[in-house]
N, C-alpha and C positions, 0 to 999 in steps of 0.2 A: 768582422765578417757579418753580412747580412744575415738575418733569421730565416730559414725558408720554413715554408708555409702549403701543406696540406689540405684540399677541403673536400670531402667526401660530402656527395648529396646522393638524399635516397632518390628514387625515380618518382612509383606510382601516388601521385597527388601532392608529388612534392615540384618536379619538374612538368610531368603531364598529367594530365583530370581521366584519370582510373576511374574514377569516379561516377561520371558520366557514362560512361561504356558498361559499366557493372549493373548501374541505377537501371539504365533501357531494357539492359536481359532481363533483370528481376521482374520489372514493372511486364517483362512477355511472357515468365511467368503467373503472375500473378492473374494476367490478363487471360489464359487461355484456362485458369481452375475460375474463374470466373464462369466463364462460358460454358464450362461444364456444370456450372451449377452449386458451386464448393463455396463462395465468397459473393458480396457484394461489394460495390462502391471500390473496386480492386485501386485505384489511384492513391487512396487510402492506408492502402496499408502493410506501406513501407516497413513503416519502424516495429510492425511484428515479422516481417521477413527477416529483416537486420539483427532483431533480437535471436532469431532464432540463429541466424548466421554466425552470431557473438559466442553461440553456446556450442555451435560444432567449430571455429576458430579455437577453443580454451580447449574442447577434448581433443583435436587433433594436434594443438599446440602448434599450430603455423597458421598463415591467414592464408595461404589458397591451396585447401586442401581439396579433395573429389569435390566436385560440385554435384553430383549425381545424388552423393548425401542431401545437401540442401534442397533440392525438387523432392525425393522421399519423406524427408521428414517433414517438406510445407503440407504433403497431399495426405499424410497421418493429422498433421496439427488442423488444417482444414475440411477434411474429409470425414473424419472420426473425432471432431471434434475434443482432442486430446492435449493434454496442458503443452507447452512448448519445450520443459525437462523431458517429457516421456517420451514425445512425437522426437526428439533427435536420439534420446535414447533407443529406443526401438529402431530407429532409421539406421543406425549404427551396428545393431545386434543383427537384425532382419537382412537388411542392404536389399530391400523391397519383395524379399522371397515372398514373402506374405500378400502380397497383392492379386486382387481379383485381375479379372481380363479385362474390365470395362476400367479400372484405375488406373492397370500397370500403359494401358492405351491411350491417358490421358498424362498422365507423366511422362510416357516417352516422346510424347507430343512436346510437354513444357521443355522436355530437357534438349530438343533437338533446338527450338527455339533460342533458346538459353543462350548454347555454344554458339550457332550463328551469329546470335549479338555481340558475344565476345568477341569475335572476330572484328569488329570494327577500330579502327585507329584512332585512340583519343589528343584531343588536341594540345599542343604546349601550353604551358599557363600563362595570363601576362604576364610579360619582361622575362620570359624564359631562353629567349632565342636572342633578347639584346645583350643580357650579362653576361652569359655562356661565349657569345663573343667575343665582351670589352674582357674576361678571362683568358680566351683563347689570343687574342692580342697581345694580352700581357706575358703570356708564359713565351712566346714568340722572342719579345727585348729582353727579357729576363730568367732567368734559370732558376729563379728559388719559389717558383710556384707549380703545384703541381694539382689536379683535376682525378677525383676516382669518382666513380660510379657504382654504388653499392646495393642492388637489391636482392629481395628474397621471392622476387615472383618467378614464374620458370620461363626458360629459355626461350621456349616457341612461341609465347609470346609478348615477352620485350623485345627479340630481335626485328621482327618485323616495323614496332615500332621506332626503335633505332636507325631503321631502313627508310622507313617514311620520310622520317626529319632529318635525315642525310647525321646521325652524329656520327659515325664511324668515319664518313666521308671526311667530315671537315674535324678532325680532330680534337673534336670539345673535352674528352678524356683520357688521360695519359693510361689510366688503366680499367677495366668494366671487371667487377666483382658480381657471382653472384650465390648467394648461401643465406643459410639462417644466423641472425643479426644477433649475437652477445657480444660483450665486452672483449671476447678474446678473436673473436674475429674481425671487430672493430679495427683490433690492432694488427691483424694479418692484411686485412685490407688495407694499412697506412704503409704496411710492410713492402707493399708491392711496389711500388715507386723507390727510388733513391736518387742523391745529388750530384752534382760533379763534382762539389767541396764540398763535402760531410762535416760540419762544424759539430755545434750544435743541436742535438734533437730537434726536429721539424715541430713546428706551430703547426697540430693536427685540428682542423674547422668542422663539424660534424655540421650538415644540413636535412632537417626530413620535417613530417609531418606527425607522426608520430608519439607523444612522449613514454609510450611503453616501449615500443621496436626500435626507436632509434636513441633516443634523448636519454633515457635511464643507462644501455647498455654503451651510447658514448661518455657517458657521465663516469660510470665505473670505470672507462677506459682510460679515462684521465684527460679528455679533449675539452675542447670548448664548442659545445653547444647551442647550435639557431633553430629555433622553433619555429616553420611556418607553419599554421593551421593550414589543415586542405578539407577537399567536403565529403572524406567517407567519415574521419570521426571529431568533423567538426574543432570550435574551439574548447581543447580536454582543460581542465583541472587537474595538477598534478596533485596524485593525494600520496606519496611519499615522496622523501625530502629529494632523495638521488634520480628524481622525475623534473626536477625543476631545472631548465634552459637558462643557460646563460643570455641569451637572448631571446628575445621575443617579437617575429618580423610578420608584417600584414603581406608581404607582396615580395619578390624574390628583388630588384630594386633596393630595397632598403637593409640588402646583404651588402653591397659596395661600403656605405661608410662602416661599417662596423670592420669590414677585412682592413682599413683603413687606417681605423683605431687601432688595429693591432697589431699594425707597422706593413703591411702590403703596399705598397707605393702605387696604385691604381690611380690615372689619369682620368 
């Protein structure tokens, strides 16, 4: 009996450039405390918004929590010149009670901005729409492969982009998960699909960008693991062991030989 075969990929910056979409709001924040007078050279400086976004990520323990937090605590870390610990701290306790009229009018500016740029539909990555295919093909001839969709960002907006790039339409996944990403849900998500001939335990394929959210929690889960670096956290170093990919792939393309090697019969 043939092995069937599982692969779970996460979405944001694995499938599509989250990335891009995220990068423009922030850089429309940064851009209008700028003009108020708060910052220069705002093109700059990214990687202290990000920093700070890094530190209300860990206190709220998911990556997209309020964002209304992160406009608060840039206009404390910029405004009042405040280390980037306090300014989230305080943004967190306060939730901006404390703001004069002439700030809480320039943050409600950054934050209106913010969300509109959210709104915009990020693009698939290359070779995202050709292997999603040559998959979607194969599960067609064959029945031991199956397609899930696993992320943790919220509904209102993945579905839109799901919408853009027709994937409900055309079928690219047998089943769409969406929740916060452990090991035990790894496996509820593998859970969701089943065979016509149940042999065997399914060959589960974990795909993301991640090695904290996706790659450590399918590691515990007992899968086999593909690293694609994407551009919110770059390419990571895994600094503990159960962080480490079984694979290691530059471009979603170079997922084919690997299902390959592991007995997927892809033409």
């Amino acid at each position: 009996m043939k092995d069937s075969f599982i692969i779970i990929f996460d979405a944001d910056n694995t499938l599509w450039d989250t990335n891009a979409i995220f990068q423009e709001a922030q850089f429309a924040i940064l851009k209008d405390f700028q003009d108020a007078g708060w910052l220069t050279n705002f093109q700059s400086r990214l990687g202290e918004l990000r920093r700070i976004d890094n530190l209300l990520m860990q206190r709220h323990r998911k990556n997209e929590y309020s964002f209304d937090d992160l406009v608060i605590a840039l206009s404390l870390f910029y405004n009042q010149n405040l280390s980037e610990d306090i300014a989230v701290s305080l943004a967190l306790e306060r939730r901006g009670e404390s703001l004069d009229s002439s700030t809480l009018a320039v943050v409600t500016k950054a934050k209106q901005k913010f969300f509109q740029k959210l709104e915009g539909i990020p693009n698939l990555l290359p070779g995202v729409q050709e292997v999603l295919n040559i998959l979607y093909e194969h599960r067609l001839r064959n029945r031991n492969l199956a397609t899930v969709l696993f992320s943790e960002g919220k509904a209102e907006r993945l579905d839109p982009v799901m919408l853009t790039h027709n994937f409900k339409e055309k079928s690219y996944f047998d089943e769409i998960v969406i929740g916060q990403k452990s090991p035990e849900s790894f496996k509820k998500a593998a859970q969701t699909v089943s065979f016509e001939n149940e042999g065997n335990a399914p060959i589960v394929v974990v795909v993301g960008d991640s090695l904290k959210r996706d790659i450590q929690p399918a590691n515990e889960a007992g899968f086999v693991t593909v690293y694609i670096p994407g551009g919110f956290q770059g390419n990571e170093k895994p600094k503990l062991i159960n962080e480490e990919p079984n694979f290691t792939i530059r471009n979603i393309y170079q997922l084919l030989p690997i299902l390959q090697k592991l007995g997927v019969s892809i033409n």
